[in-house]
N, C-alpha and C positions, 0 to 999 in steps of 0.2 A: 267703639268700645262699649260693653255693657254699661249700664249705670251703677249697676252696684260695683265696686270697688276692690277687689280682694288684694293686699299686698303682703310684701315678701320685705321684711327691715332688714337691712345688712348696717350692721352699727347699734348700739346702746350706749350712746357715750353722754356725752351734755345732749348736744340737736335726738341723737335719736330715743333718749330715754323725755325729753320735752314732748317732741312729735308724739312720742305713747299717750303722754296726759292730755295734749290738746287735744288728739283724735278722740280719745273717750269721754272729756269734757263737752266737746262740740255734738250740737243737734243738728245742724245743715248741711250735713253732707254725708251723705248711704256710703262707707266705706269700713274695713275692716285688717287689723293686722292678723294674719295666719299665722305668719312664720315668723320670731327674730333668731338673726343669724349672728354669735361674737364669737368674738375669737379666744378669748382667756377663760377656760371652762373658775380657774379659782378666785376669779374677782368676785367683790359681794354686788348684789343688785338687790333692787327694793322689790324683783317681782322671784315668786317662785322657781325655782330651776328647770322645772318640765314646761316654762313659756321658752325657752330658747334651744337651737340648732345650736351644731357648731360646725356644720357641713354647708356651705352655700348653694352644693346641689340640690338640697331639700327642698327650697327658695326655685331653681332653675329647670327646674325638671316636674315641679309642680302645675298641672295645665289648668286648676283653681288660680292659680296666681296670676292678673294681666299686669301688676303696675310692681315695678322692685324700685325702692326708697335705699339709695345706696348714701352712706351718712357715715363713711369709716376715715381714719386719718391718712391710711395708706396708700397714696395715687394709684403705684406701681398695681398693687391689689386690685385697686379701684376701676383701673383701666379693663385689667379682663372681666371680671364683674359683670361691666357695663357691655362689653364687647358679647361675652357669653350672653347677657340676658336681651339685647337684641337681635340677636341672634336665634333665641330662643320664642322671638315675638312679641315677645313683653315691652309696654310703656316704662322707662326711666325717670326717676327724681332724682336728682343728684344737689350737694352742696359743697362738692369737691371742687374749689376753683382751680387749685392748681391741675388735677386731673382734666380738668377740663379747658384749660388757658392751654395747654400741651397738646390738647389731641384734636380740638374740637371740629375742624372743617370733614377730620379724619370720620369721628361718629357720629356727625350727622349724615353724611353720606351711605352708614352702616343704618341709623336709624330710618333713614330714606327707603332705602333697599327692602326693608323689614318692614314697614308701612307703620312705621310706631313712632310714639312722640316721644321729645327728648327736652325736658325741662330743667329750667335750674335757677328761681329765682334767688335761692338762700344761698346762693353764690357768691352775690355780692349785695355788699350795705343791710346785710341782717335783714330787719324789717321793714326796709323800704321797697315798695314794688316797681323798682327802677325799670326793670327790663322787660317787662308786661307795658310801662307808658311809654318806654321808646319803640317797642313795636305796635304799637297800638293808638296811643294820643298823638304821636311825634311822625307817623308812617307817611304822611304827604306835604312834613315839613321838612325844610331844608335845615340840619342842625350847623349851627357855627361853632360852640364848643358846648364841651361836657368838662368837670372838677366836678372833685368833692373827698371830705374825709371819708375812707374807706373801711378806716378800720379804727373797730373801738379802741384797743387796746392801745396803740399810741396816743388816740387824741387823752385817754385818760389819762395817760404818763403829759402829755404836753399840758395836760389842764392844771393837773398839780405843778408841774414845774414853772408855769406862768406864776404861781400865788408864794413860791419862794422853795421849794420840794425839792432837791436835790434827784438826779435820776435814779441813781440805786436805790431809795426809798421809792420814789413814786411807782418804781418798775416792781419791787416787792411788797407794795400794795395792789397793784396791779395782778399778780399773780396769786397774795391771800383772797383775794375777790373772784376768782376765777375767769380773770379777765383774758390773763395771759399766761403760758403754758411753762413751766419749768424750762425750759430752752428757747426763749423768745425773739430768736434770729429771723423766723420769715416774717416777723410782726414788726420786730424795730430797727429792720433792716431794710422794711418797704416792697418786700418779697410776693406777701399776703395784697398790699396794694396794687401790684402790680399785675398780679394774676387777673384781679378783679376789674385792672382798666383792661386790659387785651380784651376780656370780656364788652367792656362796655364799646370798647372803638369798633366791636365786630357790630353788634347791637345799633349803635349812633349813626357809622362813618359804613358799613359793609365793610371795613376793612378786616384781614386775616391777618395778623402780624404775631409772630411769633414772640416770644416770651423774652425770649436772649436779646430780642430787637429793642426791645423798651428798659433805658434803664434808669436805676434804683438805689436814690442815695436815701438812708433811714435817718434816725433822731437819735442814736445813740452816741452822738458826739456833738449833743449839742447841751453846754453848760448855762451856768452861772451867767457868764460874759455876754451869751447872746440873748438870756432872758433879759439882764438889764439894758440892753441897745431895744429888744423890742419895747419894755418898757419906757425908755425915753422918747423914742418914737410915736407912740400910743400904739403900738401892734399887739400882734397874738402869733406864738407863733402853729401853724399848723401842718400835718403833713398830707400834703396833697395831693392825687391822684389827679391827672390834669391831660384834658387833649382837643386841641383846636384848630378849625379849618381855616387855613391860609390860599388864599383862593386855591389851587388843583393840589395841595399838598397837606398833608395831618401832621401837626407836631404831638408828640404824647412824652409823660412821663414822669416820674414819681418823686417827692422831694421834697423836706422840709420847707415852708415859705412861711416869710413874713406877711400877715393881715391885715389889711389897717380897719378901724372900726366900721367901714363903708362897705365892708366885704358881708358875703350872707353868711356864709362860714362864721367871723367873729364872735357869737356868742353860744355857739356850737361847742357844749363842753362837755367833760367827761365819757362813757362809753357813747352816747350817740354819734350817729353819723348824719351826713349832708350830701346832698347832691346837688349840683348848681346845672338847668340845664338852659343853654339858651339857643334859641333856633330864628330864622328869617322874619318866620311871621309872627308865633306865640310870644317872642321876644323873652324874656329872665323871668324862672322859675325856679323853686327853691323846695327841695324835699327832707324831711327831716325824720328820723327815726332809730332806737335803737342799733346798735349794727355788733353788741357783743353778747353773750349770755343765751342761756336754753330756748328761752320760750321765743325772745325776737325771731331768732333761726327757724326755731320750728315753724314760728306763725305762717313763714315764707315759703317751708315748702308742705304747709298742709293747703296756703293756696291752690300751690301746681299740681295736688291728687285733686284738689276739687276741680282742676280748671279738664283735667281727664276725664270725668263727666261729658264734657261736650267736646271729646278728641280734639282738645284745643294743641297747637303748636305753633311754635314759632314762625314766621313766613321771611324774617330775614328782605324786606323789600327793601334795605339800601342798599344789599350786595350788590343794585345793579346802578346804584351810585358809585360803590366803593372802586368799580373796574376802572374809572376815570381819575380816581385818589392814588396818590405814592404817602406812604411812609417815610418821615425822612427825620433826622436828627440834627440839617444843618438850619441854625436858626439862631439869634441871640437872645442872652436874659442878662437882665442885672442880679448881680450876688452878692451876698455878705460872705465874707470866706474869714474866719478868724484861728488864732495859731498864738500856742506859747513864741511859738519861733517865726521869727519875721522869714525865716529862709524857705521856710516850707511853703508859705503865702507865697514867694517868689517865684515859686517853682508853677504855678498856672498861668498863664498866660493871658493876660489883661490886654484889652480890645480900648478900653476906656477907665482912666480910675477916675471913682468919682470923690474920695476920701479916704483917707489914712490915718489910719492911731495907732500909736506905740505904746505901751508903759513896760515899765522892767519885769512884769509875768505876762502882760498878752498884746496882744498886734490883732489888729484884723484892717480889710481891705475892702471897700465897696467899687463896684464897678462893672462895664460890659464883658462875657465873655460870650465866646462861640462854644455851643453846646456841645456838639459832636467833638471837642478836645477836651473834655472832661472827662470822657469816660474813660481812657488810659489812666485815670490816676484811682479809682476804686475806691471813693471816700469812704464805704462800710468799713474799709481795711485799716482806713489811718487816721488813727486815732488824735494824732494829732492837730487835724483839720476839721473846722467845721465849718460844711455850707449851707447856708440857707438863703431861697431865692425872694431878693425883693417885690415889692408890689406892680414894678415896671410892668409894663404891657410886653410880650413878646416882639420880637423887629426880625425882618429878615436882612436888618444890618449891612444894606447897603453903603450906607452914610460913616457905619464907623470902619468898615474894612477902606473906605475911602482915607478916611483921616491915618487909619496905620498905617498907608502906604506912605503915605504922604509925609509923616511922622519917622517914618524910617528912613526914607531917604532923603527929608532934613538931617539926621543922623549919620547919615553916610559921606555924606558932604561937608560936614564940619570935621569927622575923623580923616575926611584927606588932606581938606586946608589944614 
């Protein structure tokens, strides 16, 4: 690619009216905006009206243009966008995760074909340049796991709600702040998390796992009852974005957890994010940086224009680790599950309990379950339940499906004598 830079903006929203100010602020790097492309000709903007298209072909059909900065909310949109403009030849930035968690093995192969680079660090974790060190610092190390908060706007709701904040306020501070969007379901639902690990497991592990494969309990049922058990505990609670290698096998997946103060996470508050990455030989590393708001986003993908300067791309060298990895959901964790109604806690299926409490408005339950039977119960949906996963080490739970058996057919035996 030439060095000077000529781009095509699609978006002017938070990330892409940031991106405008950082690129004209910043002196290191020969690039320029031609074109921006939005969509609502009667919104107000801070710049003139004759800086902006409202045609994307402007952008695509322009042979000035090598790099298009696609920065909009709309996947569906997003998707052809990106399809047209490599198509077209042109280098992509993107910070679309969901558009990109859905399609990805798909347009890199398209990006392939077209001999163009396909970046996207403002994908994931805002500001931190996660996916630049796992193909790059991480690339002839053997990773064991990757965690980390992914998303600002939860940890900022979990951080007020640790300090006494009830979630409907913390979540409508969250939103006066422009942390989180008037319909805050792919954020507190763990949706936005999730996109972001498929991301990181392709990144870490070479694995391709689709979106639906990985799932996704959020923080919007988590009260009162379970801030004070983390506090007597001495925890924190956070929601995690989590996936670790079991010798030939990836566990992954998204979900409030309990901290205890020894964790790196622990004093990871408000919108920042964390990344926990630890691997064979570097052993535990810890990354920390904004991950909500304009400029964080921007910062990451004025990176990936500058890293187009030297036709930088991904090279993806664990995909050919990943061909010897499965995906898999069967595995066990320790959980808190708490419930106005003891009946609803009944209804999961406990592997091991390790405590019980009752009072006359709340119940909860700690104990082993197997992961892969939790997902038939859809915690974002029931409102009633909340789960969050203790500090326990993951187990492939040999030992307890040993003791249910065993457990049951002591069971069985005393209902026939």
């Amino acid at each position: 690619m030439n060095k000077k830079l000529t781009i095509g903006l699609v978006g002017f929203g938070c990330v892409g009216s940031g991106l405008y100010e950082v690129l004209n602020k910043s002196k290191l790097i020969d690039a320029q905006i031609k074109t921006i492309v939005v969509k609502d000709k009667n919104k107000k903007r801070p710049l003139p009206e004759d800086h902006f298209s409202y045609d994307v072909s402007d952008i695509l059909k322009d042979e000035e243009i090598n790099v298009v900065v696609e920065l909009i909310n709309d996947s569906d949109a997003a998707y052809e966008i990106v399809r047209s403009a490599f198509n077209a030849g042109k280098a992509v930035v993107s910070a679309n995760k969901k558009l990109i968690a859905e399609h990805l093995d798909e347009l890199l192969n398209l990006a392939k074909e077209n001999e163009v680079s396909f970046l996207y660090e403002g994908a994931v974790a805002g500001s931190i340049p996660v996916l630049r060190n796992l193909e790059e610092y991480y690339n002839n190390d053997s990773l064991t796991s990757i965690e980390g908060i992914t998303n600002g706007t939860t940890n900022y709701i979990l951080t007020r709600s640790n300090h006494g904040v009830d979630y409907s306020t913390a979540l409508k501070e969250a939103q006066e702040l422009g942390f989180a969007e008037i319909d805050p379901t792919l954020d507190v639902d763990g949706y936005d998390s999730k996109y972001k690990l498929v991301l990181l497991l392709k990144h870490a592990f070479g694995l391709s796992v689709p979106p639906e494969e990985v799932v996704n309990i959020g923080i919007r049922n988590v009260t009162k009852h379970e801030v004070a058990y983390a506090r007597e505990k001495g925890y924190r609670i956070k929601l995690l974005s989590r996936a670790e290698k079991v010798k030939d096998r990836v566990v992954g997946f998204v979900a409030p957890q309990f901290v205890s103060r020894e964790h790196s996470a622990f004093e990871v508050n408000n919108e920042f994010n964390a990344v926990i990455v630890e691997a064979l030989f570097s052993d535990k590393q810890l990354f920390i940086g904004k991950g909500a708001g304009s400029y964080p986003t921007a910062s990451a993908v004025l990176s990936d224009v500058s890293a187009l300067k030297f036709d930088y791309a991904y090279e993806y060298r664990k995909s050919e680790e990943g061909k010897t990895l499965t995906f898999t959901k069967d595995f066990f964790v320790k959980i808190y599950l708490g419930s106005p109604f003891i009946e609803a806690i009944n209804e999961i299926p406990f592997y091991q309990i390790d405590e019980v409490y009752q009072s006359e408005d709340y119940a909860y339950q700690t104990g082993w379950v197997r992961f892969s039977e939790l997902e038939q119960f859809n915690f974002n949906q029931r409102k009633e339940l909340s789960l969050i996963v203790l500090p326990e080490p993951i187990t492939s739970g040999e030992q307890l499906i040993k003791k249910s058996k065993e457990r049951k057919f002591a069971l069985l035996e005393t209902s026939i004598v």
